[in-house]
Backbone bond lengths (Angstrom), bond angles and torsions (degrees), N, CA, C in turn:
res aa  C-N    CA-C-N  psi(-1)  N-CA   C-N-CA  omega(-1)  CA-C   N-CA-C  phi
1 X - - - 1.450 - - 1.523 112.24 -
2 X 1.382 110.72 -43.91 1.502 122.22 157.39 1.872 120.59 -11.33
3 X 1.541 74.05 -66.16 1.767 98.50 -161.53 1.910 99.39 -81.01
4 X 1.354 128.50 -16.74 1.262 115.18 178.99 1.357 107.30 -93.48
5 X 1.545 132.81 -23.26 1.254 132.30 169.74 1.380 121.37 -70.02
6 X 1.690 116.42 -28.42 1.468 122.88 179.99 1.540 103.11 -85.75
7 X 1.085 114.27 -21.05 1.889 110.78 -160.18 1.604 103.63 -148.71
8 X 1.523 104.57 59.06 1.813 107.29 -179.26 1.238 87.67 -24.03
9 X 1.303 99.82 -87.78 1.659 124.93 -144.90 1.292 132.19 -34.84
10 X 1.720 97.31 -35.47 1.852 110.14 -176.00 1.201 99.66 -85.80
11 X 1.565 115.37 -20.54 1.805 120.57 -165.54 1.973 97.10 -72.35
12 X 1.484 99.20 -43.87 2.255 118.43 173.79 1.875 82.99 -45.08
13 X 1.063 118.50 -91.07 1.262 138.51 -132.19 1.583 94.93 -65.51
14 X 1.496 121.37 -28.10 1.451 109.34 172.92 1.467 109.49 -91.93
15 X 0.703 116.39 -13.57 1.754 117.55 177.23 1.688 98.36 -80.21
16 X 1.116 105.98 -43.87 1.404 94.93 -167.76 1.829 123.39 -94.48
17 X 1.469 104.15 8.34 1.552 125.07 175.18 1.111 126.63 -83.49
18 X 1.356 127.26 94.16 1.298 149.71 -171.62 1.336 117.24 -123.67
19 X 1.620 112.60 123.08 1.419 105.23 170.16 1.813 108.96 -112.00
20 X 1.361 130.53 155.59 1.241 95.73 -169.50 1.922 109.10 -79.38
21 X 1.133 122.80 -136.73 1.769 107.39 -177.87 1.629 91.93 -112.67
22 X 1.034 143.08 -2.05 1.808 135.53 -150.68 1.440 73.73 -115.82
23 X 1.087 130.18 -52.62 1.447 123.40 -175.81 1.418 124.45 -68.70
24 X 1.708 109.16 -35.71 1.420 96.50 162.63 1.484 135.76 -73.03
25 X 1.472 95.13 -23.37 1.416 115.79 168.21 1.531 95.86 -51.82
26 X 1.151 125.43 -86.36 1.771 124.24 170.19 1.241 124.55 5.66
27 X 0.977 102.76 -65.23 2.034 140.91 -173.43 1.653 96.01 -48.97
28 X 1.438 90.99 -48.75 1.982 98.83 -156.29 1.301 99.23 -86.52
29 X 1.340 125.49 -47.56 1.757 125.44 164.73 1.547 111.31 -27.90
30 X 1.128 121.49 -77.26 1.312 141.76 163.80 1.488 110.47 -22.96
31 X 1.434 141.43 -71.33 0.611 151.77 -158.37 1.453 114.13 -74.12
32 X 1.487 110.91 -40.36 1.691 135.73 -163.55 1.518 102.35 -98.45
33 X 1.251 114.29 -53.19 1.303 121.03 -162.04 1.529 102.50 -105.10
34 X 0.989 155.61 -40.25 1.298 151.57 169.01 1.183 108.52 -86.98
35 X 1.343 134.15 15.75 1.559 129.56 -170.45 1.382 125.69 12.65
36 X 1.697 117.95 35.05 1.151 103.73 153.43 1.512 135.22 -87.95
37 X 1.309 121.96 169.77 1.624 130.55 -156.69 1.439 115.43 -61.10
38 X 1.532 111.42 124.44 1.794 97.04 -177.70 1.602 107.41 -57.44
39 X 1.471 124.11 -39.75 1.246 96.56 -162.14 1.823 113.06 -92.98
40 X 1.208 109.31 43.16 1.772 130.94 146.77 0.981 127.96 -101.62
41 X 1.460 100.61 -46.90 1.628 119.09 -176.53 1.582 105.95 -58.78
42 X 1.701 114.10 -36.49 1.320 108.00 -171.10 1.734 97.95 -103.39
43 X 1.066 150.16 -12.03 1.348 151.11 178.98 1.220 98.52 -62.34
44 X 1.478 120.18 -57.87 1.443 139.02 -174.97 1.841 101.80 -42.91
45 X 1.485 109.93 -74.69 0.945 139.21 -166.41 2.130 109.58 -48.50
46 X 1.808 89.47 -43.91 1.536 77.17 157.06 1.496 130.89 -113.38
47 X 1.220 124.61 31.97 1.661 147.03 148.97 1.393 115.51 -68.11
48 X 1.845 102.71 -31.53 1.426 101.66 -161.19 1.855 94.59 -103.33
49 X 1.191 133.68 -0.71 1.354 154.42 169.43 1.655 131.69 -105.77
50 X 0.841 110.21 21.84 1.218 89.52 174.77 1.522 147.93 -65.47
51 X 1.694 107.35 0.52 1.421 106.50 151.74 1.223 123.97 -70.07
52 X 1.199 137.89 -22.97 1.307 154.28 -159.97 1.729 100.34 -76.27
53 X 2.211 95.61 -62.98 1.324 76.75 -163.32 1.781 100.57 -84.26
54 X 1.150 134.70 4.70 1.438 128.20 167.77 1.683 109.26 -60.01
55 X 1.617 99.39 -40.26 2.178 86.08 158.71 1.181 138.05 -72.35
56 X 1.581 107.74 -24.08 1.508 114.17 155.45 1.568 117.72 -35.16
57 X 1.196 103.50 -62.41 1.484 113.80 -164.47 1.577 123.25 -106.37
58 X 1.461 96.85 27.43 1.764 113.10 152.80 1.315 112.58 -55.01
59 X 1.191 123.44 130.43 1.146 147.35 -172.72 1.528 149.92 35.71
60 X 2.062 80.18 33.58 1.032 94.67 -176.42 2.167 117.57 -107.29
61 X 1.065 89.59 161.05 2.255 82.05 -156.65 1.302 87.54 -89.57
């Protein structure tokens, strides 16, 4: 309760951060097994989503 009164916003954005598991599975292939760069692997990942991360960031100002 601490942490949602000091930090609405990060408290919105972690409550509401979901990836589904076939996709994280994805994520980690990529990352582990093709050794390409997390921060492509995940840039990519939210270019190619943007409903996803528009639920991330419900209701946040």
């Amino acid at each position: 309760d601490e942490f949602n009164k000091k930090y609405p916003d990060a408290y919105l954005f972690l409550k509401n951060w979901s990836v589904p598991l076939r996709d994280l599975s994805e994520l980690c292939y990529k990352i582990e097994i093709e050794r390409l760069p997390v921060s492509y692997v995940t840039s990519n990942y939210i270019k190619e989503h943007p409903e996803l991360v528009s639920q991330w960031l419900e209701g946040i100002k």
